[in-house]
Backbone as a chain_set.jsonl record, in Angstrom:
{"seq": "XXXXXXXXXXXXXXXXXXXXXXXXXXXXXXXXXXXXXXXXXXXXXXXXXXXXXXXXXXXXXXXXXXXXXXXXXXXXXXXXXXXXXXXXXXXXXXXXXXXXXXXXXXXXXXXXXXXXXXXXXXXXXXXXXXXXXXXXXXXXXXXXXXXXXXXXXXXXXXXXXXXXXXXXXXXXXXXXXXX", "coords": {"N": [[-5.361, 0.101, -7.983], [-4.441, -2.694, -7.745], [-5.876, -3.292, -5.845], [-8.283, -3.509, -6.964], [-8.15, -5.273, -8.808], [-7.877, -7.581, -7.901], [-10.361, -7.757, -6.724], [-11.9, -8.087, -9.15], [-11.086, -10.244, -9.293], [-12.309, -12.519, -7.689], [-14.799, -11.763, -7.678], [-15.235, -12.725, -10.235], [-15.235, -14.842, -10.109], [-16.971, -15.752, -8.093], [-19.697, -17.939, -7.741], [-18.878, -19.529, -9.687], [-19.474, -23.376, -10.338], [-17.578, -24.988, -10.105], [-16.029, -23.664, -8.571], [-17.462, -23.606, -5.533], [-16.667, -24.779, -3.403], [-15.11, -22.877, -2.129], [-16.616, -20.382, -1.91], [-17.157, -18.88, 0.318], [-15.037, -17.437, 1.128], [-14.076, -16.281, -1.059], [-15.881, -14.425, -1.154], [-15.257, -12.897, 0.82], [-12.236, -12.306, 0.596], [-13.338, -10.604, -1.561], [-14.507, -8.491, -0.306], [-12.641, -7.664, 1.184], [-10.709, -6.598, -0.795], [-12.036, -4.484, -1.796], [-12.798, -2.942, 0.76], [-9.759, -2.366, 1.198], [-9.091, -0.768, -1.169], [-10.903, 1.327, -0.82], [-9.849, 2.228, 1.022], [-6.933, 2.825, 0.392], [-7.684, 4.824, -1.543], [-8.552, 6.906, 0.306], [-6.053, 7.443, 1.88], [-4.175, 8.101, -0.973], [-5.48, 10.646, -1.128], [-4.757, 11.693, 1.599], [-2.101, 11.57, 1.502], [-1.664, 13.561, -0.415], [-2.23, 15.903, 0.907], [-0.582, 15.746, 3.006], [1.562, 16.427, 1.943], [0.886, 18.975, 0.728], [0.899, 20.246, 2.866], [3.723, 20.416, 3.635], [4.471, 22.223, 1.887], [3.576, 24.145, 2.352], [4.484, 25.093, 4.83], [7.001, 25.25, 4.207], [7.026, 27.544, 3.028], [6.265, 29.42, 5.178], [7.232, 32.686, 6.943], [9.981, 33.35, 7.86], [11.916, 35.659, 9.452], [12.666, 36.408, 12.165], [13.442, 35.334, 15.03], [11.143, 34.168, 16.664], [9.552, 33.786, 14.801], [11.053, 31.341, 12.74], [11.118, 29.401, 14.662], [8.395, 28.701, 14.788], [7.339, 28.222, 11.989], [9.628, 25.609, 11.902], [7.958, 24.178, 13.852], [5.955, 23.824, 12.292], [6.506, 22.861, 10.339], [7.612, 20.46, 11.231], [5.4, 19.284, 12.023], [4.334, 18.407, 9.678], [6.375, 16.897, 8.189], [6.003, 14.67, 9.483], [3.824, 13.401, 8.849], [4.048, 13.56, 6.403], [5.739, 11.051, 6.273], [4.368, 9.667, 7.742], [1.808, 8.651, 6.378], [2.837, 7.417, 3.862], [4.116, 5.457, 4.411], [1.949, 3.84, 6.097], [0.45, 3.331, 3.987], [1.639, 1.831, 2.461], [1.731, -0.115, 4.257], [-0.962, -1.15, 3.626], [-1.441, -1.716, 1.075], [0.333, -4.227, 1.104], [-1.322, -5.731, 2.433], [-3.484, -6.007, 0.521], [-1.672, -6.881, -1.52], [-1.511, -9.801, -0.246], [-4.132, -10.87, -0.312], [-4.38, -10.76, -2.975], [-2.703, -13.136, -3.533], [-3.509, -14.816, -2.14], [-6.025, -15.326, -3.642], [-5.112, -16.199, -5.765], [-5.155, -18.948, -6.043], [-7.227, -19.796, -6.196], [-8.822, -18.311, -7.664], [-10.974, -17.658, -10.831], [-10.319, -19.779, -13.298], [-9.84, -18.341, -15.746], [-8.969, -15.391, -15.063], [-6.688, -15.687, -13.542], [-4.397, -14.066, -14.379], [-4.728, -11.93, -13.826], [-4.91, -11.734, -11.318], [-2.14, -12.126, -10.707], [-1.124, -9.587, -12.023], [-2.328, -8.168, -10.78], [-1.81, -8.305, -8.025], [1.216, -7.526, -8.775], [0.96, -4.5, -8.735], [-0.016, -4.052, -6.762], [2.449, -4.603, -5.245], [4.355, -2.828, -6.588], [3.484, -0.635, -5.454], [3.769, -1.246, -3.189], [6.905, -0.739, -3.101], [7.005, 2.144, -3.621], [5.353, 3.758, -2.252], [6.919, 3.434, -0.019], [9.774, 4.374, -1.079], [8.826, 7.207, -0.549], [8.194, 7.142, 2.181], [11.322, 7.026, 2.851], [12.372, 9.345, 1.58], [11.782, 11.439, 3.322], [12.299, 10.956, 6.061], [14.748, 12.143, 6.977], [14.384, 14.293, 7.398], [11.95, 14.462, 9.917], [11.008, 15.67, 13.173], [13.417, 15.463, 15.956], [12.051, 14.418, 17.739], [10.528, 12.905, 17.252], [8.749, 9.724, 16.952], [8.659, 7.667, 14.659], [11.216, 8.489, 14.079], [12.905, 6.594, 14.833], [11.533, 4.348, 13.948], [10.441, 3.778, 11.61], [12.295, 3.337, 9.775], [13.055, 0.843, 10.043], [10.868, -0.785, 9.776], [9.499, -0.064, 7.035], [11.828, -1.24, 5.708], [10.927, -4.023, 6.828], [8.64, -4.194, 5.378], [8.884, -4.17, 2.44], [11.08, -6.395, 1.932], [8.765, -8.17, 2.56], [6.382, -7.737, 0.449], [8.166, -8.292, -1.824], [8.345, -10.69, -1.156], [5.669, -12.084, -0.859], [4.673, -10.797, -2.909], [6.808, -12.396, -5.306], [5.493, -15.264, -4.551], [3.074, -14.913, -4.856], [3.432, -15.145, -8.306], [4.114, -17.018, -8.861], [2.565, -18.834, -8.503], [0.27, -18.073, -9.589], [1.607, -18.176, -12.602], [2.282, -20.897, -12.22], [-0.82, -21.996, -12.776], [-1.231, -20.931, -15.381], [0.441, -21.732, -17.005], [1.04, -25.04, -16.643], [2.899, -27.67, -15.501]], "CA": [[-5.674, -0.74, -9.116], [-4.237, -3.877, -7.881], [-7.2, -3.821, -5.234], [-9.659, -4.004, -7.933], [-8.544, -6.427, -9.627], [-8.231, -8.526, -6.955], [-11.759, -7.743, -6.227], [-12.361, -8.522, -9.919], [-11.124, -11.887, -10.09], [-13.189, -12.359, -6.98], [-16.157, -11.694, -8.314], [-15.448, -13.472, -11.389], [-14.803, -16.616, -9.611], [-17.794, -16.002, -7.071], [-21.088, -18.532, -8.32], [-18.975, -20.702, -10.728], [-19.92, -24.232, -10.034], [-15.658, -25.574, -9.55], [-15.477, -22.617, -7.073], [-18.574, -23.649, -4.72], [-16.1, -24.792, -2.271], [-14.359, -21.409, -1.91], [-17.568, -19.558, -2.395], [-17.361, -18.055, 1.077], [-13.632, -16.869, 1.343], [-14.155, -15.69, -2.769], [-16.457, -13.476, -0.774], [-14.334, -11.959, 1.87], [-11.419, -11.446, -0.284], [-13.907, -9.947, -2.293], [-14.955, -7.022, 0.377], [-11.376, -7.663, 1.801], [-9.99, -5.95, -1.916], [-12.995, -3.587, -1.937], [-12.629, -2.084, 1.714], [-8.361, -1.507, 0.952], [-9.506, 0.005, -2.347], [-11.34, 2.874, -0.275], [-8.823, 2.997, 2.163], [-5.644, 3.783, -0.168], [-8.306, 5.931, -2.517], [-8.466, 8.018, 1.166], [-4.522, 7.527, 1.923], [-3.896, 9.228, -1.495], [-5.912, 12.097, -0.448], [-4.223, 12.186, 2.9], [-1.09, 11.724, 1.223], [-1.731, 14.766, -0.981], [-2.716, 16.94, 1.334], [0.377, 15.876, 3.597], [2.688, 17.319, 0.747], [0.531, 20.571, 0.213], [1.08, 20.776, 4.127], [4.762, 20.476, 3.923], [4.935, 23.567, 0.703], [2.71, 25.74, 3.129], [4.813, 25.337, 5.718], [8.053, 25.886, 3.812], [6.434, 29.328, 2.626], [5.913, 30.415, 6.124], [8.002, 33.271, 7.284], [11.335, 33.298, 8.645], [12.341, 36.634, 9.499], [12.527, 36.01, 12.892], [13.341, 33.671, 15.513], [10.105, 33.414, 16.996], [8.907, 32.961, 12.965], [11.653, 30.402, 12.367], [10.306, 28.553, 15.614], [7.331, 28.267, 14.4], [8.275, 27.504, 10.802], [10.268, 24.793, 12.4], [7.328, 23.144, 14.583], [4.865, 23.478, 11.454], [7.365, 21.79, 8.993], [8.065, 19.234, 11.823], [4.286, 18.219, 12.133], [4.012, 18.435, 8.093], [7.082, 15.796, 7.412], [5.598, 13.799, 9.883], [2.188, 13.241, 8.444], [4.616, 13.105, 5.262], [6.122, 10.018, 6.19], [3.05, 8.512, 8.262], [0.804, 8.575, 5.615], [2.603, 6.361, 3.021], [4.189, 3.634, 5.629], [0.173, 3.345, 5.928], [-0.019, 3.077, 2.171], [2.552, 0.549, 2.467], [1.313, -1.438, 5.169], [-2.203, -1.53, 3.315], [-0.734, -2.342, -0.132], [0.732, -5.259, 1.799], [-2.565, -6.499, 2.78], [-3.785, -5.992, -1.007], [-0.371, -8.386, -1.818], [-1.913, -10.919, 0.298], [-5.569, -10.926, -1.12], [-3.898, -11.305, -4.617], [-1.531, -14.478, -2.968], [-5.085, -15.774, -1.784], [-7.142, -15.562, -4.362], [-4.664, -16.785, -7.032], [-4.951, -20.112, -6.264], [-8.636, -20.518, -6.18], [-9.682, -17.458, -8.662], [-11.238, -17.74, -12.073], [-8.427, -19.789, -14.06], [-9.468, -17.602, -16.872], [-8.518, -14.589, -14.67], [-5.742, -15.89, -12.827], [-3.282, -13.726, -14.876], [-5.464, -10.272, -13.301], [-4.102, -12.01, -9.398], [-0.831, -11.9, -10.736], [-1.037, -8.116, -12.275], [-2.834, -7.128, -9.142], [-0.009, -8.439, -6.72], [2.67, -6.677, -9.729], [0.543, -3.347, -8.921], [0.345, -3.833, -5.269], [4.177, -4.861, -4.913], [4.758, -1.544, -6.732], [2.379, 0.789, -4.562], [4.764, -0.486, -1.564], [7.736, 0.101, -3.514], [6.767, 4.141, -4.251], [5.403, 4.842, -0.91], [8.323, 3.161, 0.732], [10.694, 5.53, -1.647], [8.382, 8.599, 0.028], [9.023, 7.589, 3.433], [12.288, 7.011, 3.459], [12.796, 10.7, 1.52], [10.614, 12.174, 4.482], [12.892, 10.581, 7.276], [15.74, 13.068, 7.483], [13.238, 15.567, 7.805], [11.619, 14.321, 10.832], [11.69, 15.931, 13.682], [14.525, 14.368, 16.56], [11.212, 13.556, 19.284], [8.928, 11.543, 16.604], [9.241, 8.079, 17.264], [8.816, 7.55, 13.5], [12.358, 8.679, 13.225], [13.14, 5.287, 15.336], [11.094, 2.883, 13.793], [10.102, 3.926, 10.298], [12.931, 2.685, 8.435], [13.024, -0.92, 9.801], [9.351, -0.845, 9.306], [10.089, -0.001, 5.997], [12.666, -2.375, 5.142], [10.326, -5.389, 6.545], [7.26, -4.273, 4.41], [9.098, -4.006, 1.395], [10.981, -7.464, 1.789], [7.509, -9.221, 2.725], [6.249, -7.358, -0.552], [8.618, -8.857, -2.667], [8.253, -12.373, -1.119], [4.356, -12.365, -1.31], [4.687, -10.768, -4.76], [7.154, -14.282, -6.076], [4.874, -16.553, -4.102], [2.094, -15.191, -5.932], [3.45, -14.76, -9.309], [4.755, -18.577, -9.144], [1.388, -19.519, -8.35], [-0.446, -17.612, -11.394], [2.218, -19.157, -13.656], [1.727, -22.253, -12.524], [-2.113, -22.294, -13.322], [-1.18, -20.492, -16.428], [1.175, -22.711, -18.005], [0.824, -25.982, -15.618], [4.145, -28.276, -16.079]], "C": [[-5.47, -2.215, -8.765], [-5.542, -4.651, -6.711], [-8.36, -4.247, -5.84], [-9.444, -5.078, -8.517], [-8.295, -7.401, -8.958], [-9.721, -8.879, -6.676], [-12.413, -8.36, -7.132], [-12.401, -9.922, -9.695], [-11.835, -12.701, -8.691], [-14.054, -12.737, -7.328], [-17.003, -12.486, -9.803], [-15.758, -14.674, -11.3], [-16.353, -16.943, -8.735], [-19.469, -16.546, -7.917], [-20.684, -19.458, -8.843], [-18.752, -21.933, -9.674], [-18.396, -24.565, -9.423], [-15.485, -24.703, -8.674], [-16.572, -22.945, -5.758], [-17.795, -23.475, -3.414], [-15.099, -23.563, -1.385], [-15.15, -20.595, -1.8], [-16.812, -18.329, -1.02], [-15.64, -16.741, 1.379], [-13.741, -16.22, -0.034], [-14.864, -14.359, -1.734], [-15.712, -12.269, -0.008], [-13.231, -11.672, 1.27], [-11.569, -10.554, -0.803], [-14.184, -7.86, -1.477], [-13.864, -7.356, 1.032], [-10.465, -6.223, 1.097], [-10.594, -4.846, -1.903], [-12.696, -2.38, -0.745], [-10.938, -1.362, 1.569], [-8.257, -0.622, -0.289], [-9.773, 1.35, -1.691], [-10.613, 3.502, 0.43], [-7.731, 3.741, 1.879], [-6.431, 4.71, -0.636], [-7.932, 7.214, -1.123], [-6.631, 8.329, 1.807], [-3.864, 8.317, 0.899], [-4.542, 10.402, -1.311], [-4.908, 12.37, 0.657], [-2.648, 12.476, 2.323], [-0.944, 13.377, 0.429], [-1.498, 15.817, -0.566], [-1.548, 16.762, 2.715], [1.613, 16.473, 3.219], [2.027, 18.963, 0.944], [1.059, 21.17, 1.901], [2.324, 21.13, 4.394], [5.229, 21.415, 3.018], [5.094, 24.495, 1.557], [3.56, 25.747, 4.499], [6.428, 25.719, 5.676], [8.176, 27.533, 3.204], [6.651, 29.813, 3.819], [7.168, 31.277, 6.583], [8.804, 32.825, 7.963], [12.395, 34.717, 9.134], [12.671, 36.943, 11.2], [12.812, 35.334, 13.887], [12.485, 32.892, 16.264], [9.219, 32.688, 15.65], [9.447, 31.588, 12.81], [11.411, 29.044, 13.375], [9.158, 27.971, 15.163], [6.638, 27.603, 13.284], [8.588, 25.804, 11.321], [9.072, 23.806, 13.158], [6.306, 22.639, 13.278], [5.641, 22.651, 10.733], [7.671, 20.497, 9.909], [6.976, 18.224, 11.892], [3.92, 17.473, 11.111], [4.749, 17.194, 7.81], [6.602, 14.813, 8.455], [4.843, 13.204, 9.566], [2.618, 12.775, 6.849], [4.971, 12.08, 4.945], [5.691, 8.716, 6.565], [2.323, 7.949, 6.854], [0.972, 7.466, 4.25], [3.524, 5.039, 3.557], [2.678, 3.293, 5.712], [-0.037, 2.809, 4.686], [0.636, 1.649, 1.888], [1.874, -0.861, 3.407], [-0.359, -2.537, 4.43], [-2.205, -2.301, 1.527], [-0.238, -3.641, 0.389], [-0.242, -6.358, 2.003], [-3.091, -6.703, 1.61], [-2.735, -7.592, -1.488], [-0.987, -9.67, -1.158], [-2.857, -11.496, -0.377], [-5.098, -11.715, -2.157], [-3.029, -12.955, -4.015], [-2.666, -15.456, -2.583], [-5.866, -16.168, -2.751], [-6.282, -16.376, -5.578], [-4.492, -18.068, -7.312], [-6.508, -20.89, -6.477], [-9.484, -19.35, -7.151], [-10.223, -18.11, -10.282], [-9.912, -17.869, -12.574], [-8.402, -18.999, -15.542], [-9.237, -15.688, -16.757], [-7.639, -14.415, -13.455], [-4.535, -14.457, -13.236], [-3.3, -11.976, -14.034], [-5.106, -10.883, -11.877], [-2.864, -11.65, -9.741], [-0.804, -10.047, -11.275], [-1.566, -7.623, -10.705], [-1.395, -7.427, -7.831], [1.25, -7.607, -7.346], [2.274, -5.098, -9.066], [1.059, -3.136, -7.283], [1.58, -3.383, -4.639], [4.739, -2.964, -4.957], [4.36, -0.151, -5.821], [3.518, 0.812, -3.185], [6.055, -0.349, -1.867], [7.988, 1.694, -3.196], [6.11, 4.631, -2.931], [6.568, 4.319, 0.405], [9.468, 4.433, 0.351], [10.323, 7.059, -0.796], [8.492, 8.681, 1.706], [10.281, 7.425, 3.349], [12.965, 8.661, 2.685], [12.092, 11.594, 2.873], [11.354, 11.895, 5.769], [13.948, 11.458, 7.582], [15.693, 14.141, 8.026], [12.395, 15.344, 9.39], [12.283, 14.861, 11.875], [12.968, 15.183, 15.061], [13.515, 14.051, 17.491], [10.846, 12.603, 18.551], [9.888, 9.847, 17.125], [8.977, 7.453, 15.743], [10.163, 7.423, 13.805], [12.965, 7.293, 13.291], [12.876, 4.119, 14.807], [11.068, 3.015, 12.325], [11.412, 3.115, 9.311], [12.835, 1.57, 8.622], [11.532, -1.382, 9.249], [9.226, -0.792, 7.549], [10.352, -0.943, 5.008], [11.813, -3.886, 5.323], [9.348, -5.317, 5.25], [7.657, -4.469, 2.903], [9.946, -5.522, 1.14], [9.314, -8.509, 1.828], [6.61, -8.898, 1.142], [7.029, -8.292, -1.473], [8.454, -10.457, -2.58], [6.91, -13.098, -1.756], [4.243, -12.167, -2.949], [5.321, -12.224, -5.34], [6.455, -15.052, -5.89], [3.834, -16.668, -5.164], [2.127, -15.285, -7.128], [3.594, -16.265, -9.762], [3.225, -19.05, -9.093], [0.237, -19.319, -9.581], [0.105, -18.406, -12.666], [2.055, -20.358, -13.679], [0.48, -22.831, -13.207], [-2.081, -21.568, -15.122], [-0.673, -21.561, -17.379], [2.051, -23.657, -16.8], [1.996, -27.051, -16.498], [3.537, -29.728, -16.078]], "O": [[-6.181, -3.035, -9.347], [-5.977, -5.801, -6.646], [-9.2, -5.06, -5.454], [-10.346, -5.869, -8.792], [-8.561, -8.432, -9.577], [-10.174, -10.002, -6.458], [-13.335, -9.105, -6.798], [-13.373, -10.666, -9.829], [-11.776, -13.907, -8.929], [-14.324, -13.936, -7.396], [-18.134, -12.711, -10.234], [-16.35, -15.426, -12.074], [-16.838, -18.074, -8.688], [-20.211, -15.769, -8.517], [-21.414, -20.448, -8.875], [-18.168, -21.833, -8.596], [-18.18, -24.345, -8.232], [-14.638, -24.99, -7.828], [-16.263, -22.232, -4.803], [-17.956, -22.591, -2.572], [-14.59, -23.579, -0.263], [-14.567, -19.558, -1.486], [-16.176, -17.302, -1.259], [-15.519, -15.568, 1.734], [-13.185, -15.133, 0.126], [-14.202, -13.324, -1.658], [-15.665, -11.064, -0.259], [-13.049, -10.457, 1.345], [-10.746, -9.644, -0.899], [-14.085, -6.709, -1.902], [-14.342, -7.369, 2.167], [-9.882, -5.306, 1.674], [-9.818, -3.895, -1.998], [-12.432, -1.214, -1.039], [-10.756, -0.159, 1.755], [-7.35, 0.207, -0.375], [-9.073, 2.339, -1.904], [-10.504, 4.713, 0.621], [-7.355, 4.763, 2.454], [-6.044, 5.804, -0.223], [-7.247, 8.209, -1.355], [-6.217, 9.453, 2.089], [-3.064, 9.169, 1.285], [-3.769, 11.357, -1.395], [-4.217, 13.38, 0.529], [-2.051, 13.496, 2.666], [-0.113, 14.201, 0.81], [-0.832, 16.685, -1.131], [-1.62, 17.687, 3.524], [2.494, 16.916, 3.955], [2.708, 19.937, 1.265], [1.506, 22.302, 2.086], [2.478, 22.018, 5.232], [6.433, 21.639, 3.133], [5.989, 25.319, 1.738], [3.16, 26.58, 5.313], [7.058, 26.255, 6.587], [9.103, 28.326, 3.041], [7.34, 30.832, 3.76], [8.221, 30.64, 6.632], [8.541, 31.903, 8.735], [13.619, 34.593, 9.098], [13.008, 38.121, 11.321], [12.283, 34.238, 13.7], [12.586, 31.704, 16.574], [8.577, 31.647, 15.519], [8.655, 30.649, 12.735], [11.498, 27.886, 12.965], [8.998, 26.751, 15.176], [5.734, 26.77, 13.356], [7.774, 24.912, 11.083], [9.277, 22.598, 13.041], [5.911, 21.479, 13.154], [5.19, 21.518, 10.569], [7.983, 19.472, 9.303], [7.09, 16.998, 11.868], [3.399, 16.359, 11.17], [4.106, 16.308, 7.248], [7.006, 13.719, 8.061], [4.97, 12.053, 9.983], [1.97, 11.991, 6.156], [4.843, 11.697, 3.782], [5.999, 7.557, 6.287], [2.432, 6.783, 6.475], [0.061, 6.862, 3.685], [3.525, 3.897, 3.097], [2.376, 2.2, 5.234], [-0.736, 1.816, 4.483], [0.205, 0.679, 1.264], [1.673, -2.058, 3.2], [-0.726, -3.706, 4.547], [-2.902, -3.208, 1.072], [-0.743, -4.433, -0.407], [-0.065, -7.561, 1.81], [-3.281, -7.912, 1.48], [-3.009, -8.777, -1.676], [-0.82, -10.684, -1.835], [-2.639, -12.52, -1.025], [-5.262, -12.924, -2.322], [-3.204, -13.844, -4.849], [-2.646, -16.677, -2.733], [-6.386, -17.284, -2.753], [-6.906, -17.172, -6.28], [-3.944, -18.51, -8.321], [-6.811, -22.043, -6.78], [-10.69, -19.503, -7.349], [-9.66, -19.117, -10.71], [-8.927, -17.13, -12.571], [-7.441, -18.951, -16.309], [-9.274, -14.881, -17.685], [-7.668, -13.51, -12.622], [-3.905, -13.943, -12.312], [-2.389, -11.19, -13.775], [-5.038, -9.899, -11.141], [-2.376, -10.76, -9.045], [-0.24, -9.343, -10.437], [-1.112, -6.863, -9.85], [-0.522, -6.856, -7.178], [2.127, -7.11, -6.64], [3.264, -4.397, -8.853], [1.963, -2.481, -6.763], [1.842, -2.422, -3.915], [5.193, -2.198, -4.107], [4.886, 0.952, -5.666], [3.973, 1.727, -2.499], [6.678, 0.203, -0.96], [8.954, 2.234, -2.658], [6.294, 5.784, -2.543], [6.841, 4.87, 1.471], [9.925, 5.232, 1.169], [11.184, 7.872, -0.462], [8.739, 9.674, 2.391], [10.615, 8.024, 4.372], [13.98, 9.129, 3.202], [12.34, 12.797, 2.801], [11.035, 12.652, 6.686], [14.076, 11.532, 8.804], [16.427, 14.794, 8.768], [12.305, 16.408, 10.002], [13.509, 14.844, 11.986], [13.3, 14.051, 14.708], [13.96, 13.258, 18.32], [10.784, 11.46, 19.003], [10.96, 9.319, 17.422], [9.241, 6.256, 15.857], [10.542, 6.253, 13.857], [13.451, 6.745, 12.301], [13.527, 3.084, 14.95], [11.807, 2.213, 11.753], [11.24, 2.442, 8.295], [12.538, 0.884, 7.644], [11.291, -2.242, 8.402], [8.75, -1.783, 6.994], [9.734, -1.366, 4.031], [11.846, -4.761, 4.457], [9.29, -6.148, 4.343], [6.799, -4.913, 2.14], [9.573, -6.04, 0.088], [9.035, -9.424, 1.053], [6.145, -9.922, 0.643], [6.332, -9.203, -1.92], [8.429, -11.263, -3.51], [6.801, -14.017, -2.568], [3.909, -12.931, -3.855], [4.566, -13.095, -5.771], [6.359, -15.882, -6.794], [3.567, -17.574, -5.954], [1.017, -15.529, -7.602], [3.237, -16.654, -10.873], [2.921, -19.825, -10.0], [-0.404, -20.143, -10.233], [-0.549, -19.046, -13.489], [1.765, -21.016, -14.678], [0.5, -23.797, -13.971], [-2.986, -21.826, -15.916], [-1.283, -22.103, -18.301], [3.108, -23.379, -16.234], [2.018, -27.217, -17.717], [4.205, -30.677, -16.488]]}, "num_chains": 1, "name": "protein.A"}
């Protein structure tokens, strides 16, 4: 959501006469917001279907210790793909946060307030798939190199999130209610 309306205020902004000088960057923000739109739309799929992977692999037999082996490698590939999939979400939500930090200074000032909701949405997206990797990390197995990096990775995306989110929110307010 916060890609669209990035894209919106974009599009809103793209032709009017006070924007000429921005026209071309209005543009590329524009299919900037549009292309991370398709990309999380396919990240929640992947994400989805990285959960259903990690049920089906807690179902699988254990009776065994060649079962529980095998159990054990499937659930290892499953929380992996568990914890890839929304550090991606994160990283791309990130890029969304930016867009919105871009456009809010040169968007439609009568849809400035839709930059600032879209960066609020964004912020949140890398919030909630931050929360899903770092439940997914204990689970990893001890080779991934996830287990290594993922949390600092993590921890930057979700500070740079919050920074871009204030920068931009200060910047909406300002054009909102200009001192």
């Amino acid at each position: 959501m916060g890609a669209a309306l990035v894209a919106m205020v974009a599009e809103l902004t793209i032709g009017r006469a006070d924007a000429a000088p921005h026209e071309q960057t209005l543009r590329e923000l524009r299919d900037g917001a549009v292309a991370r739109l398709d990309l999380l739309q396919r990240l929640a799929e992947q994400d989805a279907a990285a959960y259903e992977a990690v049920v089906t692999a807690r179902r699988l037999p254990r009776e065994t210790d060649e079962l529980r082996a095998a159990r054990g490698a499937e659930l290892g590939r499953a929380m992996v793909a568990a914890a890839e999939v929304p550090l991606r979400t994160a990283e791309v939500a990130v890029e969304v946060l930016e867009l919105a930090h871009q456009v809010a200074p040169i968007g439609n000032p009568n849809a400035v307030s839709d930059a600032g909701v879209g960066a609020q949405l964004a912020s949140a997206s890398v919030r909630g798939a931050i929360l899903n990797v770092r439940i997914n990390l204990p689970y990893l197995p001890a080779e991934s190199p996830l287990r290594e990096t993922a949390a600092a990775d993590a921890d930057r995306l979700e500070r740079q999130a919050a920074d871009v989110e204030a920068a931009t929110l200060a910047i909406v307010n300002g054009r909102i209610m200009p001192s």
